[in-house]
MIFI-769176 format. One record per residue (C-alpha): x, y, z; residue in three letters. Coordinates in steps of 0.25 Angstrom, whole numbers, padded with zeros to 4 digits, always signed. Each point is the difference from the previous one (the first is absolute). Layout:
# residues N
XYZALA ...
***
This chain:
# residues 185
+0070-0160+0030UNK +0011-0003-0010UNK -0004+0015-0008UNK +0001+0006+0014UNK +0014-0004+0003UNK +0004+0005-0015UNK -0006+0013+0003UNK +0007+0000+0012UNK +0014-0003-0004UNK -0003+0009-0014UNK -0001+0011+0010UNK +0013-0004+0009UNK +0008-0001-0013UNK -0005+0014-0005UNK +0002+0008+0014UNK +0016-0008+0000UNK +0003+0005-0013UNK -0006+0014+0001UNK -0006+0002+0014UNK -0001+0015-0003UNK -0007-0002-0013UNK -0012-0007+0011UNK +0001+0006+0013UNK +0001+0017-0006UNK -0010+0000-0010UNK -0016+0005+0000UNK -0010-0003-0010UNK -0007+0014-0002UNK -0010-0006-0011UNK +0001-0013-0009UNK -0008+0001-0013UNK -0007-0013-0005UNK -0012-0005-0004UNK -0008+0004+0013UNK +0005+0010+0004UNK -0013+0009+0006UNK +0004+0015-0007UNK -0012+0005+0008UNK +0012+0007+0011UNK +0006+0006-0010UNK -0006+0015-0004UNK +0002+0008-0013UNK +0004+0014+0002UNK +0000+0007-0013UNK +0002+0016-0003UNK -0017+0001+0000UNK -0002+0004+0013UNK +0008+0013-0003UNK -0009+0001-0012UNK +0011-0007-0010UNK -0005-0012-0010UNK +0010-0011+0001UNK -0006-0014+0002UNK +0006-0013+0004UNK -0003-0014+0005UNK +0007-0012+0007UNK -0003-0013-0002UNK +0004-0016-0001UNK +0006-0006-0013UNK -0001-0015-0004UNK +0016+0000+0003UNK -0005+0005+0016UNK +0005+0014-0001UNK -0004+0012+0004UNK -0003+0010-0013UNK +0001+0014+0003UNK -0005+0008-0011UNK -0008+0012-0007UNK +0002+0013-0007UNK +0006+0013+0006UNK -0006+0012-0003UNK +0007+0014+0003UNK -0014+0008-0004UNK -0006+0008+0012UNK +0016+0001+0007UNK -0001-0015+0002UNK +0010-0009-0003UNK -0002-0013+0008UNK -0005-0014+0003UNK +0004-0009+0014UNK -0003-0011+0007UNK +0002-0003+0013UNK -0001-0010+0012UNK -0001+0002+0014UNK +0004-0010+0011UNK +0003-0002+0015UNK +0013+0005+0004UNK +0011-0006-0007UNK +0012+0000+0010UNK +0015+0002-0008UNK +0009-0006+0013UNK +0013-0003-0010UNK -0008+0001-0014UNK +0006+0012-0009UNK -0005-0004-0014UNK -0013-0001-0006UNK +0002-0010-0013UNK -0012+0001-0011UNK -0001-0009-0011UNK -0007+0005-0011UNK +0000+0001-0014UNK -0004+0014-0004UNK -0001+0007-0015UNK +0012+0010+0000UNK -0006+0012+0009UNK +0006+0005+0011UNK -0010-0002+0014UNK +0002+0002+0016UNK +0000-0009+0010UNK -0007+0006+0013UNK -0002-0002+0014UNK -0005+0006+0011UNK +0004-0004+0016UNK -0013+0004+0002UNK -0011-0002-0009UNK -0006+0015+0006UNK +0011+0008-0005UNK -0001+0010-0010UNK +0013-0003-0005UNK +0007-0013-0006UNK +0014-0004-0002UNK +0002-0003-0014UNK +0010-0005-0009UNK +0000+0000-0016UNK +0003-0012-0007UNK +0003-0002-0016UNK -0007-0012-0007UNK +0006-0009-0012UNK -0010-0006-0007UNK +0004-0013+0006UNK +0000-0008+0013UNK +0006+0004+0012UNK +0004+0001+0014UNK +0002+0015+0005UNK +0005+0003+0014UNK -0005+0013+0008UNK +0010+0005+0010UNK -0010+0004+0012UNK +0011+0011+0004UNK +0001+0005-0015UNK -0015+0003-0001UNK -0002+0015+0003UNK -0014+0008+0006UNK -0009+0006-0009UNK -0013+0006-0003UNK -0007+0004-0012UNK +0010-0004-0008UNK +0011+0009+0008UNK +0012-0005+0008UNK -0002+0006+0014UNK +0011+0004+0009UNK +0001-0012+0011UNK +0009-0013+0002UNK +0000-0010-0008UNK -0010-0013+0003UNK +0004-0004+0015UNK -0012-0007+0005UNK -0002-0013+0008UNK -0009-0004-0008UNK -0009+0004-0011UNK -0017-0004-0002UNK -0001+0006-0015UNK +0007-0004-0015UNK -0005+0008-0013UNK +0004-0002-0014UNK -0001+0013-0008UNK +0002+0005-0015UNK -0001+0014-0004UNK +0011+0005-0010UNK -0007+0013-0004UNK -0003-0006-0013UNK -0015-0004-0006UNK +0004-0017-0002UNK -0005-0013+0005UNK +0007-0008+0009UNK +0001-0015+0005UNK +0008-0007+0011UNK -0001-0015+0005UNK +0002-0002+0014UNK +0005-0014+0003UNK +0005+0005+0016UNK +0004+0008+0011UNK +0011-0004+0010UNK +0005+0008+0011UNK +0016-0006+0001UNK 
***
């Protein structure tokens, strides 16, 4: 009963001194120790003949290792990863924030409103080498396909039901990124 009541007024104090910080934000995906990768997919530039390969997996740390080698042999260039989920509704959320720690490369951040569509909305980001917290702005990320940025608005959806991590620099390298988080602010 006692660790019930401090739960209780641990929460209370939390929402008092930020109640934004509780009420507006969405866990997309948490990384740890059991997580179950079995709903994320790798897309990698093979099924258009290309030979880039990657995996995702757990660390003993809980996060989530995206990594492998990119290949541009055959016109390929690419490896992804991906998760799909039930409809995840913005109302007043404008942000995405990613914690991760990647090596230096520059990836994209996806999303799709509908996990159908042939285009995503995407939005590069820079990594430092160290840890970090990287906010998206949903209305920054652009539509594209194939790697080409195609003439419509900017992301304006509800909601959205698909996220994809992405590297493809137009270079033969290997790659890595841990994923400790994704948060719709």
């Amino acid at each position: 009963m006692k660790k019930l009541l401090f739960i209780a007024i641990y929460f209370l104090i939390l929402l008092m001194l930020n109640p934004k910080s509780l009420m507006s934000q969405n866990m997309i995906y948490n990384f740890d120790n059991n997580s179950d990768l079995r709903r994320w997919v790798i897309v990698d530039d093979d099924v258009m003949g290309g030979m880039s390969s990657s995996s995702l997996s757990i660390n003993k740390e809980g996060n989530g290792v995206f990594e492998g080698t990119i290949s541009t042999a055959n016109n390929g260039g690419f490896s992804s990863v991906r998760l799909n989920f039930k409809k995840t509704f913005i109302k007043d959320r404008a942000n995405l924030k990613i914690k991760i720690k990647g090596d230096g490369k520059e990836y994209q951040l996806r999303i799709k409103a509908n996990k159908g569509d042939y285009y995503s909305y995407i939005l590069p980001f820079k990594t430092s080498g160290e840890w970090e917290v990287i906010n998206i702005p949903l209305k920054e990320m652009y539509a594209s396909f194939r790697g080409r940025k195609l003439n419509m608005k900017n992301f304006n959806s509800d909601y959205f039901e698909q996220i994809t991590f992405l590297v493809g620099n137009k270079s033969n390298e290997k790659f890595k990124l841990f994923i400790a988080e994704i948060i719709l602010l």
